[in-house]
N, C-alpha and C positions, 0 to 999 in steps of 0.2 A: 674681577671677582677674586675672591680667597679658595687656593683650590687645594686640598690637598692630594697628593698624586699616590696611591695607597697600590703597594705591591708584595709579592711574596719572594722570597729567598729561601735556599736550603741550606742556611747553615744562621747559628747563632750573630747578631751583628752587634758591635759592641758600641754601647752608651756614645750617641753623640756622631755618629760616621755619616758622613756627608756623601750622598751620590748625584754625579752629574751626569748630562750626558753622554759624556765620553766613558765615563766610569760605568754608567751601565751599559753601555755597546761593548769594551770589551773587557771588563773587566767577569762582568756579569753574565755576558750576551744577554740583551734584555735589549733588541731591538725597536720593541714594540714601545716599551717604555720610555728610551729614550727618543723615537718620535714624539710621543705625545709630550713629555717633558720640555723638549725645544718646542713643540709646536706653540703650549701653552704659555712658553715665556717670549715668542715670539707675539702673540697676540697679548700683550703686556699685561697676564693675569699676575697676580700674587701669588708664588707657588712654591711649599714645600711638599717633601716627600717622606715618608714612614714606610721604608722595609719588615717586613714580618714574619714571621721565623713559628715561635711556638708561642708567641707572650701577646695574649685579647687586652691584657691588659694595657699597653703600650697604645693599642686603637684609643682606648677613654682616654688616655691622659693629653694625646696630643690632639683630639678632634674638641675638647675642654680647652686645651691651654690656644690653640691655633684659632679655636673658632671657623669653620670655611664654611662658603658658604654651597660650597659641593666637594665632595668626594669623586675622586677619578678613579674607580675601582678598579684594576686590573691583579687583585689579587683570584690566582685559580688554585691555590693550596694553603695547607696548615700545618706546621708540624710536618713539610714535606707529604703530603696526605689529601688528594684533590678531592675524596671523600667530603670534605668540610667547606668544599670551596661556598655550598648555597649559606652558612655557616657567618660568611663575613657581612652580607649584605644583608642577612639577618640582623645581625650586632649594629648596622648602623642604622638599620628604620628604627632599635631601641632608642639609641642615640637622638633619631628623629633629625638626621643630617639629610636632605638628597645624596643620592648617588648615581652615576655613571651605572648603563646595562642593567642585564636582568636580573631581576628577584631573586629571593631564596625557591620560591615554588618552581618557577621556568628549570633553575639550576637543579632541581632535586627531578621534575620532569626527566629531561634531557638525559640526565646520566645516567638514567635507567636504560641505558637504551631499548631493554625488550617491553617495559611499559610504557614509552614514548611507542612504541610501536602499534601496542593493543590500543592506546587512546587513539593515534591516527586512522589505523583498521575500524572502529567504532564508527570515526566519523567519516567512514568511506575514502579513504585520502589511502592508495593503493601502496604496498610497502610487499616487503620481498616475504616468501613465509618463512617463518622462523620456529626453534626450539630453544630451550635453556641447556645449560646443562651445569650446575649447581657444583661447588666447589666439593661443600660437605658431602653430596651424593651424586656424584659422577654421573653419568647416559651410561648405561653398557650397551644399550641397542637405539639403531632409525628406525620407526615405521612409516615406511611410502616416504620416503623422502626424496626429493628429486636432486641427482648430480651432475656439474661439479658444487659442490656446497662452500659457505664463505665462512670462516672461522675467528672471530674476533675477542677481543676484553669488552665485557659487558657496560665497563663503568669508564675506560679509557679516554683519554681526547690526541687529539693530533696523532693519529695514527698506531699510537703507542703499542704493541703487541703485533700490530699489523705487517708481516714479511711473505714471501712470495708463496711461503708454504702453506701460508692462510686460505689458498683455496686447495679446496680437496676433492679429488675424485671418487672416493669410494668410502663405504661407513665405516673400516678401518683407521684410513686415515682423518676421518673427521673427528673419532672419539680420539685418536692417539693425541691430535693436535690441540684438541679439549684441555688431556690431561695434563700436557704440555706449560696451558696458560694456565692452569688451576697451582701448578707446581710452580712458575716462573713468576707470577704479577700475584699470586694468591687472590683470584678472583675466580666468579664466576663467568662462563664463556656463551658469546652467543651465536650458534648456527643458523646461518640463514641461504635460504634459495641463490646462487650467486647469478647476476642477474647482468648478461652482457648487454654493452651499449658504452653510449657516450658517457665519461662523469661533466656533470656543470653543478655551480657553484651561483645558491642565487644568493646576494647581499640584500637583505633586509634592514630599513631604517624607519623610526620610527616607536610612538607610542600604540593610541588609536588611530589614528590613518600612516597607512604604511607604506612607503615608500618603496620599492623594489628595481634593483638597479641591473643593468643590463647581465644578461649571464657570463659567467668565467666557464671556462673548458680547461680542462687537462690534457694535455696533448704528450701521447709516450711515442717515443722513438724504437729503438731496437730494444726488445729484453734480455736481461744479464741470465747466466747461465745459475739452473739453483746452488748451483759449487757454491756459491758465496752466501745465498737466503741471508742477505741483509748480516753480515756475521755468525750466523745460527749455523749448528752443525744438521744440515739436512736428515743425517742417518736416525738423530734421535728423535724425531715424527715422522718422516715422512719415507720411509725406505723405496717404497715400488714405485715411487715419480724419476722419471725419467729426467736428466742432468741437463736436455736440451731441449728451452723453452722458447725458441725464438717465434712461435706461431703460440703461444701463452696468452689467455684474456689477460687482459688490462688491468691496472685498478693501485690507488697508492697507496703502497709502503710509508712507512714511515721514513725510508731514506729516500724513495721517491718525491717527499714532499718538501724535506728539510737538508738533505746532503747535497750542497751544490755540487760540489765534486761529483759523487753518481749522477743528478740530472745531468750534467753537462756529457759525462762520458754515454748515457745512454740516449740521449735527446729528450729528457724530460724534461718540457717548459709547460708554466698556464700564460693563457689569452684571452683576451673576448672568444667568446666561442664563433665556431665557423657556422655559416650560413646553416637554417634551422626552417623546417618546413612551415609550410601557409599556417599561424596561429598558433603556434607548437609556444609561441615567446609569451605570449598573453594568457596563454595555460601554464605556463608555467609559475609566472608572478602572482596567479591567481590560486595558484598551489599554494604559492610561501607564504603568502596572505593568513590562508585557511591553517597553515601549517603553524606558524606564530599563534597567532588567535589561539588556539585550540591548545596549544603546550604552554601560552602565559609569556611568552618570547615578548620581551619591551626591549626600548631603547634601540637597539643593534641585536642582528642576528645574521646566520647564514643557514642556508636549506644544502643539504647537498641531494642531488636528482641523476638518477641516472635515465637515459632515453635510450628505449631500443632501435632496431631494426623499425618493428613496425609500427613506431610513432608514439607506445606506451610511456609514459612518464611515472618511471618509480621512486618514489622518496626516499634515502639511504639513511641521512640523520639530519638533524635539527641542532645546531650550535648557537648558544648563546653566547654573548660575548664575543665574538670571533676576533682574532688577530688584526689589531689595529694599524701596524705597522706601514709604515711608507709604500714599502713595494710590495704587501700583500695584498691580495684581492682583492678584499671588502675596499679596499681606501682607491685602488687601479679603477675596478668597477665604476666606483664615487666619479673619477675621473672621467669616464666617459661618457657621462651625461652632464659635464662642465662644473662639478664642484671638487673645487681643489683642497689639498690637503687639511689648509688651515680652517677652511668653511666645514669642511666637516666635521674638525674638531670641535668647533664651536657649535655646531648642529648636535654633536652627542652631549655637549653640555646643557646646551636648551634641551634637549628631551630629558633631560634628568632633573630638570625645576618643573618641570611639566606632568611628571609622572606622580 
């Protein structure tokens, strides 16, 4: 097939720049792309690429002059601006190209996170409680709120805002950390119920029938001292927490997720998850199911779930798109139930002449 491999960059790229894979691993770090880029010329497709910056108009000319006969979308911003990511997949159903993953709807779903939440609550699918708390017009007060509370960016992905200070023990420090992200990310912030347990990670694949791949686990090691809160100076949110967290609930950071250095110094690795009570696997996939369905999630997705103590399964978010990359989850997962990298690749291609 003719594939175009369509991604984003932060910065202007100039007429004509050729990226390979090597050039996007480190030139870029753009691991995810350069998997799929080898993977795709490894399965002998026809394949260019289009970097994307600020210019929609550069999408017409080369999905025009290339002709493909899919798009491999891996673009998640605009203009530096993930605001716009539902934006791009929008621009090519005009086109009336196929494309790779989810829709503009799934995408515009998801990044609400506090709307992805009210729609799953509707449909009964149990989620943590939450509040807003509105850039323009701040929270000054909880009422009945239960603590420790979880503090995040309303519209963020991959952890982005998320540091060790993001859980909070008391209505103080929940509004301070509010105002915090209101100031930092210029967003709105969403508090929610912080909800101890396991995290896992279900890989969703598929159109209409959906595929759902064995769970990933997050498994933490020892916790860092907040001295450090991910680079953040502690004092400005979070004063009356206490510097030693080694008996700290769980939950990842953005450096927990993506700074090999920290995972390694603190023993943070993901896995298939460890042994998982009578049924608790079959309820689960039976979540991601309903979870998909219900937020418009096509192609690829990931659920993330946390599981208490006693057996509750709470849905944390809903990722469209998920990190395609070699050794991340969604393609590890793939692997162990015997489809191997380049099958998958190809699987995300067919669901996207399918869709």
């Amino acid at each position: 097939m003719r594939i175009l491999v369509l991604f984003d960059v932060h910065r202007p790229v100039a007429e004509g720049q050729k990226f390979t894979e090597q050039s996007l691993r480190t030139d870029e770090a753009k691991p995810t792309e350069a998997d799929v880029l080898s993977c795709l010329r490894t399965l002998q497709h026809e394949v260019e690429t289009l970097a994307v910056y600020d210019d929609a108009k550069s999408v017409f000319d080369r999905v025009d002059a290339f002709k493909p006969d899919v798009v491999f979308n891996l673009c998640e911003t605009f203009f530096s601006d993930r605001a716009h990511e539902p934006n791009i997949p929008a621009l090519l159903e005009l086109l009336k190209v196929p494309y790779t993953g989810a829709g503009p709807d799934a995408l515009m779903l998801c990044k609400d996170k506090a709307l992805a939440k009210e729609l799953l609550s509707f449909h009964r699918i149990r989620v943590a409680r939450f509040v807003v708390s509105r850039r323009e017009r701040p929270l000054r007060r909880l009422r009945r709120f239960s603590y420790p509370a979880f503090v995040k960016p309303i519209g963020e992905e991959a952890s982005d805002g998320i540091a060790l200070a993001s859980l909070a023990k008391t209505e103080d420090e929940v509004l301070e950390r509010a105002r915090f992200l209101h100031d930092r990310f210029e967003t709105d912030a969403l508090i929610e119920e912080y909800v101890d347990g396991r995290e896992l990670y279900l890989g969703v694949l598929g159109n209409k029938r959906l595929t759902v791949f064995p769970p990933r686990e997050i498994f933490f090691g020892e916790a860092p001292a907040l001295a450090t809160v991910d680079g953040e100076s502690p004092s400005a949110y979070a004063p009356n927490v206490p510097l030693a967290l080694k008996d700290a609930p769980r939950f990842a950071t953005a450096k927990a997720k993506w700074d090999e250095g920290y995972r390694k110094k603190w023993g943070i690795r993901n896995g298939p998850a460890g042994p998982l009570p009578a049924g608790v696997e079959k309820k689960l996939a039976e979540i991601a199911r309903r979870v998909c369905r219900i937020l418009h999630v096509r192609g690829l997705g990931r659920i993330d779930a946390r599981l208490t103590a006693a057996g509750d399964i709470v849905v944390i978010e809903a990722n469209p798109n998920p990190s395609l990359a070699k050794e991340d989850d969604f393609a590890q997962a793939a692997m162990q139930v015997g489809i191997g990298y380049e099958a998958l690749i190809q699987k995300v291609l067919e669901n996207a002449l399918k869709s």
